[in-house]
Structures are given as C-alpha cells and as structure tokens.
C-alpha positions in Angstrom: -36.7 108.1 -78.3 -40.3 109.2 -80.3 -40.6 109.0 -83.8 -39.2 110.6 -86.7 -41.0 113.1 -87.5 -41.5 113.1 -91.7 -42.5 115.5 -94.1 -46.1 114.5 -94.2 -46.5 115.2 -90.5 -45.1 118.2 -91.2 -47.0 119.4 -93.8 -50.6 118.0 -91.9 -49.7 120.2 -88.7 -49.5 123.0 -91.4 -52.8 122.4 -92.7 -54.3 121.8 -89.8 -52.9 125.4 -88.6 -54.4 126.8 -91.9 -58.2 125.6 -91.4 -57.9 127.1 -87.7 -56.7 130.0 -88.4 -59.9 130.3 -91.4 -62.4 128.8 -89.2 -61.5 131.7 -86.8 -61.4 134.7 -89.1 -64.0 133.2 -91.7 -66.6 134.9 -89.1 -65.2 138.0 -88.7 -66.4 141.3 -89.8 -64.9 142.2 -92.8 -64.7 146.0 -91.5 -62.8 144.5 -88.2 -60.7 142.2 -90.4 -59.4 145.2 -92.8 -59.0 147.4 -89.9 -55.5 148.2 -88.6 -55.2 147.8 -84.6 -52.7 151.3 -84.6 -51.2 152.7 -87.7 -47.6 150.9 -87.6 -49.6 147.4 -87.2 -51.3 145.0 -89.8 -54.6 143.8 -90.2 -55.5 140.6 -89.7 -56.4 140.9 -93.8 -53.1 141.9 -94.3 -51.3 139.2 -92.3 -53.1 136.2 -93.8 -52.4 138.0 -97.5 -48.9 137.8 -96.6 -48.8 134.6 -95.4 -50.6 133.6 -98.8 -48.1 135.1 -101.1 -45.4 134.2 -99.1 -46.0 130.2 -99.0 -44.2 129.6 -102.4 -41.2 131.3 -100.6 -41.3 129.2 -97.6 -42.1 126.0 -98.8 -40.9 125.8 -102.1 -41.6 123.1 -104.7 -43.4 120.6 -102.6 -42.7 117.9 -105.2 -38.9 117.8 -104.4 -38.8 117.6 -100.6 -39.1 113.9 -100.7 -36.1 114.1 -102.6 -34.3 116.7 -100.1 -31.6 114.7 -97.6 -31.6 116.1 -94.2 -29.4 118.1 -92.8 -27.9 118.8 -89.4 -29.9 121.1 -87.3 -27.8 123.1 -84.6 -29.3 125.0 -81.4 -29.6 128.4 -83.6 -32.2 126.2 -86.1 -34.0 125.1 -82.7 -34.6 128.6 -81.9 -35.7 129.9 -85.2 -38.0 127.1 -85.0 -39.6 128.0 -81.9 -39.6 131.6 -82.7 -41.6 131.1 -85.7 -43.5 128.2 -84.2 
C-alpha cells in the first residue's frame, strides 16, 4: 500500500495547480480573458475571480487542519473528489 497522503501534499498539489493555471493565463489578452465564450458562460476572468473569493470557503482556516482528525470517506466522497479533481 503507498503512502499517506498528508495535508502538506495536499496543499503543494494545490499550489502547484495555482502557478499553472497563472503561468497559462498571465499571457493572455486581457480583451480574450474578459470575454465571455457565449452569453450563459464565464470568462476565464470571471472563473479565476471566483475561485479567488471562494478559497476562504473551501479551505478554511488553514491553521486548524493539523488539528482536524480524519474522517471516514465513503464511495459518494470518492466521486465528488474526482468530479471536482
């Protein structure tokens, strides 16, 4: 069996996620990065804004995961992982 995987790992897969989504936007045209693909669709602007302001949400306070005991993950949290994944 691998190894546990631990919060740190976690959160480095997160950052590393974060600098490539910049380092392939940070490029972009600021006209093409504001511009909506149809109407009922977000911008790439708009998408990375919301995944900004939504962090706090997601992650919480950081500080306290160390102190956070695990708990059982069933098939459902599997899925929900791999969907947002």
């Amino acid at each position: 069996m691998g190894r546990q995987v631990t919060i740190q790992d976690r959160l480095d897969s997160i950052e590393r996620k974060r600098a490539r989504l910049m380092d392939s936007v940070l490029d972009l045209d600021s006209t093409l990065v504001a511009a909506r693909p149809e109407p009922e669709k977000w911008s790439v602007q708009e998408i990375i804004e919301h995944l900004v302001l939504s962090a706090p949400s997601v992650f919480g306070n950081l500080d306290e995961l160390d102190q956070r005991r695990p708990r059982p993950r069933g098939l459902k949290d599997r899925v929900l992982y791999l969907v947002v994944m």
